[in-house]
C-alpha positions in Angstrom: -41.6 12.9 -19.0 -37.7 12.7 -19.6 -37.3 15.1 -16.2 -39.7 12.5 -14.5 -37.6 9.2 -15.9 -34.3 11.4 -15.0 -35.4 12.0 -11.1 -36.6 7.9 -11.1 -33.2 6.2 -12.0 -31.1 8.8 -9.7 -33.4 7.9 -6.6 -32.7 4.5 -7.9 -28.9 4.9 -7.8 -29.3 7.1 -4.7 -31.3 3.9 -2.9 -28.6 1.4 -4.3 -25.6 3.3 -3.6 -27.0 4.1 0.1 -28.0 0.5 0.8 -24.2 -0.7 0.3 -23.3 2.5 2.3 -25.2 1.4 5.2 -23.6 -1.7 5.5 -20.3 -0.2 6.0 -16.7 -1.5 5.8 -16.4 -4.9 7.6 -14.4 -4.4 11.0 -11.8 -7.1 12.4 -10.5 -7.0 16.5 -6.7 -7.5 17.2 -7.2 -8.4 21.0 -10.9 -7.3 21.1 -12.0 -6.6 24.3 -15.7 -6.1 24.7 -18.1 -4.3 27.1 -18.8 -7.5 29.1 -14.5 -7.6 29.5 -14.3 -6.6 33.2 -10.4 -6.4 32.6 -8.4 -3.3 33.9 -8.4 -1.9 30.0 -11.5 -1.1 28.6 -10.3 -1.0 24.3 -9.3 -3.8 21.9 -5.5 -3.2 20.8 -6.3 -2.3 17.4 -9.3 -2.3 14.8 -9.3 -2.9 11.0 -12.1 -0.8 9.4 -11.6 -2.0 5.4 -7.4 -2.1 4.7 -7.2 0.9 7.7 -5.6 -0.5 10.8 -6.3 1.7 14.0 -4.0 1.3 16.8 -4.8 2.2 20.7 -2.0 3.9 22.0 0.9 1.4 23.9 3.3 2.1 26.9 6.8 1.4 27.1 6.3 0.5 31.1 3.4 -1.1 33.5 2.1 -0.8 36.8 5.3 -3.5 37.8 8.0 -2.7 35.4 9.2 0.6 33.9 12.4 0.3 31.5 15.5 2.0 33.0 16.2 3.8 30.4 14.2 6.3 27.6 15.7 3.7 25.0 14.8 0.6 26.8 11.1 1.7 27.3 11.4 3.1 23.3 12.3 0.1 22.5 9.7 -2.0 24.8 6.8 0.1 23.4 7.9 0.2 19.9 8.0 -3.8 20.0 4.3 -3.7 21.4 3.2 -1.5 18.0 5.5 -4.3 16.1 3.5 -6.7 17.5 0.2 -5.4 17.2 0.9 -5.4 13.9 2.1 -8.1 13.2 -1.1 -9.9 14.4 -3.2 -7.7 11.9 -0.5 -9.1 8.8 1.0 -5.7 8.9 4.6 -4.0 9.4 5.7 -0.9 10.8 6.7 0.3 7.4 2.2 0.1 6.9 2.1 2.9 9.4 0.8 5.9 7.5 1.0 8.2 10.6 2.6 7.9 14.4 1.6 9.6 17.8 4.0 9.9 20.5 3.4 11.4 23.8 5.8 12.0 25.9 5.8 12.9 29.5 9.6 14.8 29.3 10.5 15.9 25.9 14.1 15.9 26.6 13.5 12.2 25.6 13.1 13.0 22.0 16.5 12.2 21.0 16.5 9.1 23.2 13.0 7.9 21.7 14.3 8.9 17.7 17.2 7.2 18.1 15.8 4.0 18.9 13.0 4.7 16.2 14.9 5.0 13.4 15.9 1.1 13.5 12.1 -0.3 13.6 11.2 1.1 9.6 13.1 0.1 6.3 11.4 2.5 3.6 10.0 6.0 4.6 8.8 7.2 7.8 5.4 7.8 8.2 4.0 11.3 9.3 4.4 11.9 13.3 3.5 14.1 16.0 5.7 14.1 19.0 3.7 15.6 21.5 5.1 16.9 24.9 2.3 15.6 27.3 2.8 15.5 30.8 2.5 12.5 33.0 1.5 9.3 31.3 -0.4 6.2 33.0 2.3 4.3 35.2 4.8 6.9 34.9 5.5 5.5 31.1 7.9 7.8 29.6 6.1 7.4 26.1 2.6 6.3 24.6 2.3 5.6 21.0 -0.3 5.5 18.7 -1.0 5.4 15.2 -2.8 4.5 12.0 -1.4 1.6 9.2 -3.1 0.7 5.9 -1.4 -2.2 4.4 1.3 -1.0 1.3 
């Protein structure tokens, strides 16, 4: 009988715990874009999933305008993560983690230069990944991942 109580309450707790589980975290859009969007990009600029921000990656140039410089499109794209986060509540010292790709890696000083003024306590982890041409001829793309400190 106690074996038969025992199994009861932890399907119990299984069912409870599972129902909450299946409602997930709540989500929240920073410039949601939406299947029915018939704009040229097809992803929302960043999605909250519980206190986890995820970022879609950002150029530094466009199909008009690419910076003259490596620092100058650094900076451009940098201010575009600032931004992003910024409309979620966030700053750049939230990231937790940073992707960079880069079409020429003899950027990387450039790019870490310019870097190194957007935080104020410690970086967060990074990949700086030698990629080949980017969309537009962008020198850089940057992703990454920020949960609020």
């Amino acid at each position: 009988m106690t074996i038969r109580r025992s199994a009861t309450v932890a399907l119990l707790l299984c069912a409870i715990s599972g129902g909450a589980a299946a409602q997930g975290p709540t989500r929240k859009y920073i410039d949601p874009k939406s299947a029915a969007d018939t704009g040229a990009t097809p992803f929302s600029g960043a999605v909250f999933v519980g206190d986890t921000l995820y970022l879609s990656g950002q150029l530094g140039a466009s199909a008009n305008a690419k910076p003259e410089t490596a620092e100058a499109e650094a900076k451009a794209v940098l201010d575009k993560v600032q931004a992003t986060l910024v409309k979620a509540g966030l700053t750049m010292d939230d990231l937790v983690t940073v992707t960079i790709f880069c079409s020429d890696v003899a950027n990387y000083a450039a790019f870490n230069t310019v870097y190194r003024t957007y935080f104020k306590k410690e970086f967060p982890a990074r990949a700086f990944i030698g990629s080949g041409p980017l969309l537009f001829g962008a020198r850089f793309e940057v992703q990454g991942i920020a949960v609020k400190r």
